[in-house]
C-alpha positions as CSV (number, residue, x, y, z in Angstrom):
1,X,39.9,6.1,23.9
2,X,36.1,6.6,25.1
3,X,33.6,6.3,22.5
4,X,31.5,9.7,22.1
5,X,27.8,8.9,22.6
6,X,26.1,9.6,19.3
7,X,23.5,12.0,21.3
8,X,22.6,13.8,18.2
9,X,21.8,11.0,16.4
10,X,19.4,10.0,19.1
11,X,17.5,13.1,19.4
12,X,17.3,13.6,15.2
13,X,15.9,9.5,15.7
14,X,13.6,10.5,18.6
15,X,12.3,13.5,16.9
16,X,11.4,11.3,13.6
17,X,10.0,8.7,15.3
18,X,7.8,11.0,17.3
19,X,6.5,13.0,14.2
20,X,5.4,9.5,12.9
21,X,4.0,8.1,15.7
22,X,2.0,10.4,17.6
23,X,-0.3,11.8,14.9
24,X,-1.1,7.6,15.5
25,X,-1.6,7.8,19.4
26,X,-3.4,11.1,18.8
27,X,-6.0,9.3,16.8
28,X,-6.2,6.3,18.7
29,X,-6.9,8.4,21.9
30,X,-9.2,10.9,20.0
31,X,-11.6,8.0,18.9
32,X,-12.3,7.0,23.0
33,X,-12.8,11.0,23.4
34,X,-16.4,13.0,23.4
35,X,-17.1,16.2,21.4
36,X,-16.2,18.3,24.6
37,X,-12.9,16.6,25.7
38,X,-11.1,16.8,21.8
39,X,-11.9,20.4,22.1
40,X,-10.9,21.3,25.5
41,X,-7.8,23.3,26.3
42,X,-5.2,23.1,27.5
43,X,-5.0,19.7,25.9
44,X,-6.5,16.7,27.2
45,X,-4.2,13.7,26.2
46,X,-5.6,10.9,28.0
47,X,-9.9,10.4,27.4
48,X,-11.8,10.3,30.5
49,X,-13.1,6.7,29.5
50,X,-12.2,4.2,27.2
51,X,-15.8,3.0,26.9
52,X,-16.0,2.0,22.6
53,X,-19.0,4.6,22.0
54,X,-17.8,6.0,18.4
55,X,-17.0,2.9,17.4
56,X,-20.5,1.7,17.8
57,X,-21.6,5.3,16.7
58,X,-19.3,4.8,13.8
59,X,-20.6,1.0,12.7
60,X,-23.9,2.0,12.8
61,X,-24.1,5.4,10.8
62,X,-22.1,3.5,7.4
63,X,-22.0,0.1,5.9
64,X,-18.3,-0.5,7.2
65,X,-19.1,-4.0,6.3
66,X,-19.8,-3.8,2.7
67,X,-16.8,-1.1,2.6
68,X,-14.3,-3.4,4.0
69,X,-15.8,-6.3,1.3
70,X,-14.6,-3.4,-1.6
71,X,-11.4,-2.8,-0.4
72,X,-10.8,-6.4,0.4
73,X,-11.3,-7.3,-2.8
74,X,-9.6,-4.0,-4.6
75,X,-6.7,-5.2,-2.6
76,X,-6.2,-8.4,-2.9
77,X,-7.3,-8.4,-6.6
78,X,-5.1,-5.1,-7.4
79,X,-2.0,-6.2,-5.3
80,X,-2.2,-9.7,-6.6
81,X,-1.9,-8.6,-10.0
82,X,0.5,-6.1,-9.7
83,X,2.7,-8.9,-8.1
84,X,2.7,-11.2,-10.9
85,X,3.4,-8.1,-13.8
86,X,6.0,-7.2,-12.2
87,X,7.4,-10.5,-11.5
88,X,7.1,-11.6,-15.1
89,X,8.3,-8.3,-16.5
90,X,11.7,-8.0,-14.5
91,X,12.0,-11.4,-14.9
92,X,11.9,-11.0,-19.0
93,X,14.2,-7.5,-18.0
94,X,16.8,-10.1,-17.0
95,X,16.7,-13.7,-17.9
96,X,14.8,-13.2,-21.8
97,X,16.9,-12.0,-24.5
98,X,14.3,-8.9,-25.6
99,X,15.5,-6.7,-28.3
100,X,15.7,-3.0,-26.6
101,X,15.9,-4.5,-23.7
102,X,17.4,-1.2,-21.9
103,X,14.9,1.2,-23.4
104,X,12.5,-0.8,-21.7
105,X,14.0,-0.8,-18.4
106,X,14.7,2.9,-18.5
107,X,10.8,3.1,-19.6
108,X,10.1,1.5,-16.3
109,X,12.7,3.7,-14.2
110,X,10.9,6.6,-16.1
111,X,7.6,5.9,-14.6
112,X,9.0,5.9,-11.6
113,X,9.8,9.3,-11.8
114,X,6.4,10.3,-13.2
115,X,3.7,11.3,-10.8
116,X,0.6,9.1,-10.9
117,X,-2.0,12.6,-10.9
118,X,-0.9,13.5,-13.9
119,X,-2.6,10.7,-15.7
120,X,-5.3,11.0,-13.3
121,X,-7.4,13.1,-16.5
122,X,-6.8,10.6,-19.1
123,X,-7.3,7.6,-16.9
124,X,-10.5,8.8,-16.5
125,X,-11.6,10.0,-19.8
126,X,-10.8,6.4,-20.6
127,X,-12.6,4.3,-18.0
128,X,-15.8,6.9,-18.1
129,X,-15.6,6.3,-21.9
130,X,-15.6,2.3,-21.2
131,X,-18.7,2.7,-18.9
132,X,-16.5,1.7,-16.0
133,X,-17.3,4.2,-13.4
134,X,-18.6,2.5,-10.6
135,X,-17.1,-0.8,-11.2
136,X,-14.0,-3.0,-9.4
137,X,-12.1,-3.0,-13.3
138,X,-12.5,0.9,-13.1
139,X,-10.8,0.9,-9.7
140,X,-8.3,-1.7,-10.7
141,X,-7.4,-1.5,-14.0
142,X,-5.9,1.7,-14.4
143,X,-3.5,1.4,-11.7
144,X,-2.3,-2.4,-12.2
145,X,1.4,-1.2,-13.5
146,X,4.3,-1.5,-10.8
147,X,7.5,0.5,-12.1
148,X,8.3,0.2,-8.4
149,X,8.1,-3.5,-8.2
150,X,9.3,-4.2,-11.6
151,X,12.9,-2.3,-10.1
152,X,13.0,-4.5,-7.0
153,X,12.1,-7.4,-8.3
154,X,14.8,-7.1,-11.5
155,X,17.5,-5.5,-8.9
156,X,16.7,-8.6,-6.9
157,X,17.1,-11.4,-9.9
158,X,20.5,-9.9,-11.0
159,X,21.5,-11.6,-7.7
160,X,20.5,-14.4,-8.2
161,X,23.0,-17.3,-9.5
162,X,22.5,-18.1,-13.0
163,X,23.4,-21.7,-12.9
164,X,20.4,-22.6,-11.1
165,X,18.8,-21.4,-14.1
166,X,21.1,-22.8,-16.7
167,X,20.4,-26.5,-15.0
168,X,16.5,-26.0,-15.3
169,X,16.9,-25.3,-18.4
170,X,19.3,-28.2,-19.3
171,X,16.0,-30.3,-18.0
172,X,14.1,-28.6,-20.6
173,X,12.0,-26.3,-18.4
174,X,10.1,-23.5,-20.0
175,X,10.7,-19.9,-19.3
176,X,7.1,-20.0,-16.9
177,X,8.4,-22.9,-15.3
178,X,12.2,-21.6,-14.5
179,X,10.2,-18.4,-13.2
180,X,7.1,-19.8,-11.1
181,X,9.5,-23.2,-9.7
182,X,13.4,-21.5,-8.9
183,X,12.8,-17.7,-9.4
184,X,9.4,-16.8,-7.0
185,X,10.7,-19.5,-4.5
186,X,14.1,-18.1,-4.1
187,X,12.5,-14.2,-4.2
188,X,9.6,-14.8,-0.9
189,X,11.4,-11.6,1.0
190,X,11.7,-9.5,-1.6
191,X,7.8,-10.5,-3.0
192,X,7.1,-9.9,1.0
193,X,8.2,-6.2,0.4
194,X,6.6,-5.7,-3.0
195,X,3.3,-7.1,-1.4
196,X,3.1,-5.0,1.4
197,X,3.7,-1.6,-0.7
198,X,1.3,-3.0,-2.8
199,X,-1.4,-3.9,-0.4
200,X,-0.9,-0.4,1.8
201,X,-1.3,1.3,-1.6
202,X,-4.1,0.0,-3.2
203,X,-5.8,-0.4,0.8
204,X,-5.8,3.5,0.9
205,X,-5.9,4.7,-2.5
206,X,-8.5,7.8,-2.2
207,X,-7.8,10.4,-4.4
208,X,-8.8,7.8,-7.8
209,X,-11.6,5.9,-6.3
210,X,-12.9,9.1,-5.0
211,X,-13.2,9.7,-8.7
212,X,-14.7,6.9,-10.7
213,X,-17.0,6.2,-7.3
214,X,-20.3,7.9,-6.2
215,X,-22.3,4.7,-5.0
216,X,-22.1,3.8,-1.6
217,X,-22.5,0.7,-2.5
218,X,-18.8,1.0,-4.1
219,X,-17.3,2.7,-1.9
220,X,-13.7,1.5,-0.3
221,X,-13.0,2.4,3.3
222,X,-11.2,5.9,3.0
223,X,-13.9,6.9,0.6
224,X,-16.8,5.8,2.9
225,X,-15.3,7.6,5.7
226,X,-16.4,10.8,4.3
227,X,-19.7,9.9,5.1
228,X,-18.6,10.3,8.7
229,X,-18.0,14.3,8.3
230,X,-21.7,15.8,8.7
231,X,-22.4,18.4,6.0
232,X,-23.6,21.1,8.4
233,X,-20.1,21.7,9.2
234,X,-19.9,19.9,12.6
235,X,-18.1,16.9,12.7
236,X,-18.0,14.2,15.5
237,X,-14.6,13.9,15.3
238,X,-14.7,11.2,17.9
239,X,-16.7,9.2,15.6
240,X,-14.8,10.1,12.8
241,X,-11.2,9.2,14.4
242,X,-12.8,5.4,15.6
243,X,-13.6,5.1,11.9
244,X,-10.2,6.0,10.8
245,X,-8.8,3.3,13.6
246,X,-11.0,0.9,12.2
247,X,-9.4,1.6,8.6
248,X,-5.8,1.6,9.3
249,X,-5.9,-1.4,12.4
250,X,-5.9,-4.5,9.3
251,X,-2.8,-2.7,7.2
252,X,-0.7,-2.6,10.5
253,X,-1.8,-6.5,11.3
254,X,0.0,-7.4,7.9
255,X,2.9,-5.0,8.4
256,X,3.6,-6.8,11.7
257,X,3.1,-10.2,10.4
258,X,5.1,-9.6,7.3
259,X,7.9,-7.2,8.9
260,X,10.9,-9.3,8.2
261,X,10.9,-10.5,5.3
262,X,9.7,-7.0,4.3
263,X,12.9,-5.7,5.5
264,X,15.3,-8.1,4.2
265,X,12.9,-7.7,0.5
266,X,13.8,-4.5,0.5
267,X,17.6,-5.0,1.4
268,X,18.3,-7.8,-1.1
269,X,17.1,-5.6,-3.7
270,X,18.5,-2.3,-2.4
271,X,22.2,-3.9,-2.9
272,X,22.2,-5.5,-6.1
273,X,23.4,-3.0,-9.0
């Protein structure tokens, strides 16, 4: 008996991949384009030179330098600690003997639920009220809890084998010890996953820094991009789409680097009840 080609299957995969990618080539082409070719119709795909103009354009009208220095450090400092929360937390979740233990776990899966705008008002009654705006800890701080990563990363213990444990233990290792010398080390794909969300999160987090910022000297990339959009109205989209290249080109360097240990992260914890 001949096996039907899954032909629908392709085309519903074709059409998803083609709504995610080519708002991507769009942009990528865009930033090579002048004023007069992004406007012209019918549509002009292809630029009629690949000459970097708007980038240079682009580098020279905003500090992308000292932009890429506050959401390198955002990141890194944001991400990192996020990481280790949610790596101690899920790791008290399953191996410490906590009393409510499940009312703290179905806090975190109820966080997950909760949208983050919501608290966007409080948040910053708090950090105005704490003289933070305009500071790294105002961008940080409010956003350092993972419920997301605290899920994978307890989904992901409960797999792992408990007499690996019980033996360090036995040796009279600590509860910091059994976690940062048998957990993290047997956990690098599913940290991998957690780590990228976390990184592409904090990397273009706009709506809160957009809040507690108003310094240029602050600014992160996807805020300092609106200094690209002239306030008479008329944008140099051409400029504006090499800025946006120059944004999202380090986030897809790490998603390539990381990508499989991303994927089996995210499967070692997706199969775990």
């Amino acid at each position: 008996m001949m096996r039907r080609f899954p032909i629908g299957s392709y085309i519903a995969l074709l059409v998803a991949v083609a709504a995610m990618v080519l708002p991507l080539v769009w942009m990528l082409l865009a930033s090579f384009k002048g004023q007069t070719e992004i406007y012209s119709l019918p549509i002009q795909w292809l630029p009629s030179s690949f000459a970097p103009t708007n980038y240079s354009d682009a580098l020279d009208v905003v500090p992308f330098g000292a932009f890429f220095i506050n959401s390198a450090i955002t990141t890194v400092v944001g991400a990192g600690i996020k990481i280790i929360l949610g790596l101690m937390t899920a790791y008290a979740l399953v191996f410490i003997e906590v009393p409510f233990k499940k009312v703290f776990f179905a806090i975190v899966i109820f966080a997950l639920l909760v949208p983050q705008q919501i608290v966007i008002i409080p948040n910053y009654t708090l950090v105005a009220s704490l003289g933070w705006l305009n500071t790294y800890q105002g961008i940080i701080v409010p956003g350092l809890a993972s419920a997301f990563g605290t899920f994978l990363f307890r989904q992901h213990f409960l797999s792992l084998p408990p007499s690996v444990l019980e033996a360090a233990a036995l040796d009279g290792a600590g509860h910091l010890r059994r976690l940062w010398a048998f957990v993290v080390p047997m956990s690098t794909p599913t940290i991998a996953a957690v780590a990228l969300v976390s990184v592409v999160t904090e990397w273009n987090e706009y709506l809160w820094p957009l809040l507690v910022v108003d310094r240029p000297n602050m600014m992160t990339l996807p805020i300092g991009l609106t200094l690209l959009q002239n306030t008479d109205g008329i944008t140099n989209w051409g400029v504006l789409m090499a800025g946006t290249v120059l944004v999202t080109l380090p986030i897809l360097i790490v998603f390539f680097v990381m990508q499989r240990k991303i994927v089996a992260g995210l499967t070692a914890g997706a199969v775990t009840g």
